[in-house]
C-alpha positions in Angstrom: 101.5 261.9 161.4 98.0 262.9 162.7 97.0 262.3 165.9 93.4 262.0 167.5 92.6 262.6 171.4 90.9 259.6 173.3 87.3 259.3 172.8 85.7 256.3 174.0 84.5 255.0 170.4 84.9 251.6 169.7 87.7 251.1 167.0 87.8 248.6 163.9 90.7 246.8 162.8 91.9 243.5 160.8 93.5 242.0 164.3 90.5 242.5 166.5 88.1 241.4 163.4 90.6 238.6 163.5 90.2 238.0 167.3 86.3 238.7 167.4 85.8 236.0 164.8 87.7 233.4 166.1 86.4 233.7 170.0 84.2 236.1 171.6 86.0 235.2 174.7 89.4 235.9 174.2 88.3 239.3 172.1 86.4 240.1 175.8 89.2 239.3 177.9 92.1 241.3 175.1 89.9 243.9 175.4 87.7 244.6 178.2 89.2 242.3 181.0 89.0 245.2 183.5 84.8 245.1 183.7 85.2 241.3 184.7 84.8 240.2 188.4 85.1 236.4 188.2 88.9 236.6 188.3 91.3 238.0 189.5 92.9 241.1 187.8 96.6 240.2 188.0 95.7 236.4 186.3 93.6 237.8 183.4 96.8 240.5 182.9 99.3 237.9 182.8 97.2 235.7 180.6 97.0 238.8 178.6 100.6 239.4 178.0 102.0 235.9 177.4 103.5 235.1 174.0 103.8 231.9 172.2 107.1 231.4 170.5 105.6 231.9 167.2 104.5 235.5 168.6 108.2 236.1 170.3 110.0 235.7 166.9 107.5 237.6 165.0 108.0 240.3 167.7 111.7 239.4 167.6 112.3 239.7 163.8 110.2 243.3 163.9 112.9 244.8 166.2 115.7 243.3 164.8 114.5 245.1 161.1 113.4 247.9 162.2 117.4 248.4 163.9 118.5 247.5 160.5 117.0 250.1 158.6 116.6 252.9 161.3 120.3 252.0 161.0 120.5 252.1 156.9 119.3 255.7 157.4 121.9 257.4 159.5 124.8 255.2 157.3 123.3 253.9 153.9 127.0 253.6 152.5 128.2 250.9 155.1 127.5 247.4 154.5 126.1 245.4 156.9 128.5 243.7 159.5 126.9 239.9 159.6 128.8 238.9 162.8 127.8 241.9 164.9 124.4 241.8 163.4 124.4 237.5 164.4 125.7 238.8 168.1 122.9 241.7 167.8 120.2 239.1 167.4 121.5 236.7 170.1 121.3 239.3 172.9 118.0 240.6 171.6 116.6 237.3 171.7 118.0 236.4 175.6 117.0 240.0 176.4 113.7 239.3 175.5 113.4 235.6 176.6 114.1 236.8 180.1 111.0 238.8 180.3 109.0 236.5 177.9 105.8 234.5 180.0 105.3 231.6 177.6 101.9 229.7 176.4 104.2 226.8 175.5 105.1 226.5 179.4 102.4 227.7 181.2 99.9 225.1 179.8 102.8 223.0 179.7 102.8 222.3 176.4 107.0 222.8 176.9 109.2 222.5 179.8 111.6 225.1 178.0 112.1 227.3 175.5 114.9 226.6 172.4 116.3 229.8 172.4 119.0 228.7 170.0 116.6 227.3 167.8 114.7 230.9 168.0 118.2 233.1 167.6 118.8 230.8 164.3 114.6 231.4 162.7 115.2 235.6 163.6 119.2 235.4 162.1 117.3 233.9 159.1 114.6 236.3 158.8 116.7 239.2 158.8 119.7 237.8 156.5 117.4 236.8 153.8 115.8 240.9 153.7 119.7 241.8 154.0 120.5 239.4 151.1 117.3 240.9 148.9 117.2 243.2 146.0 114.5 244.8 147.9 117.4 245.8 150.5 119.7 246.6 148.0 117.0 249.0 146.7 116.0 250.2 150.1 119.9 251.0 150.4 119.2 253.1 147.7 117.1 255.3 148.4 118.0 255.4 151.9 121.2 257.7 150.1 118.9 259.7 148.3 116.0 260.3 151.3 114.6 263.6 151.1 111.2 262.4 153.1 111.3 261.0 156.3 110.9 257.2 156.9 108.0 255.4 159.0 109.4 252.5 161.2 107.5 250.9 163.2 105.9 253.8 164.8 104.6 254.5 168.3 101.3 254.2 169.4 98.3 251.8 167.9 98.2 253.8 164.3 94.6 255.4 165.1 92.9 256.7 162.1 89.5 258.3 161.3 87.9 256.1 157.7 84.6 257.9 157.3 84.5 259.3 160.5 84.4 256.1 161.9 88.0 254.8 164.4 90.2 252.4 162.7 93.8 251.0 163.3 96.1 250.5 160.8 99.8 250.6 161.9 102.1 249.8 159.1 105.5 248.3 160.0 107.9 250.5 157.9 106.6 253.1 155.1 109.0 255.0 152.8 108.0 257.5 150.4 110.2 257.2 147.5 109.9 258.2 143.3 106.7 260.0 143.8 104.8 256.8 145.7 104.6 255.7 149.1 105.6 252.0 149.2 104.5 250.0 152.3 106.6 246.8 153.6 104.9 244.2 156.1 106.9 242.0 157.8 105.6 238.5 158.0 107.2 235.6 159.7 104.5 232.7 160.1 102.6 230.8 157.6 101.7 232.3 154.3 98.2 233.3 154.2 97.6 234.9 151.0 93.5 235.6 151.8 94.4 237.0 155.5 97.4 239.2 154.2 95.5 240.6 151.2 92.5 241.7 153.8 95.0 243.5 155.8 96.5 245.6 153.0 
């Protein structure tokens, strides 16, 4: 994948488009909070890195398939164990929870967090893609790969369109039959006019 060194260009992309439309505010404070000097650093940070628990399961449900396929790789031939997968999920949702700073409780909203009720929304994500003839297709052509697979990679998915910065980070990409196919996880609401914009 190509690579670009920092410049201090602004970039373009469907989430901050997103963010920019909905409040000015919050697109100043995701992305230049350090320039502000009416509060403090550490609040604006921490304000910055708390999820709701819509957010947490979409992050959730991201990990959790990209272990499954980074896992279909190495042993396409081996079905998938549903109770280890189940325990997998559990302990990547208390892992995370533990570090999680929540909207829900901070603006108290919540008093806690139903973690159960989150394990069961991931576990369902990923069993219906395990349970889908896409999987079943994605298993494959995981045994025929010849090209490497994108999954969820590092970084913010810089690009140059026109010579102008964009980001556009896929979730998982695999070239296969002569095209590249792109999958995008989604976990909330359906929004057909959003999700076409972003493809």
């Amino acid at each position: 994948m190509q690579s670009f060194e920092y410049s201090a260009i602004l970039g373009w992309s469907i989430s901050r488009y997103d963010t920019f439309t909905a409040c000015r505010r919050q697109y100043y404070y995701q992305y230049y909070y350090k320039w502000d000097n009416e509060y403090p650093q550490a609040l604006i940070a921490r304000l910055r890195l708390m999820v709701s628990v819509p957010l947490q399961i979409g992050i959730l449900t991201h990990t959790c398939i990209s272990t499954i396929l980074k896992r279909l790789l190495k042993e396409p031939d081996q079905p998938i164990d549903t109770q280890r997968l189940a325990g997998y999920v559990r302990r990547k949702v208390a892992e995370q929870h533990r570090r999680a700073d929540y909207e829900e409780i901070y603006y108290g909203r919540e008093t806690r967090i139903d973690t159960e009720g989150m394990t069961g929304t991931v576990l369902t994500a990923v069993t219906n893609l395990i349970e889908s003839d896409r999987f079943k297709w994605l298993a494959q052509q995981a045994s025929a790969a010849t090209e490497p697979w994108i999954i969820e990679p590092e970084g913010f998915g810089e690009t140059r369109v026109e010579g102008l910065k964009a980001y556009c980070k896929v979730d998982f990409l695999i070239p296969a039959q002569n095209h590249l196919h792109i999958l995008d996880w989604k976990t909330g609401k359906e929004r057909e006019d959003k999700h076409n914009i972003q493809m």
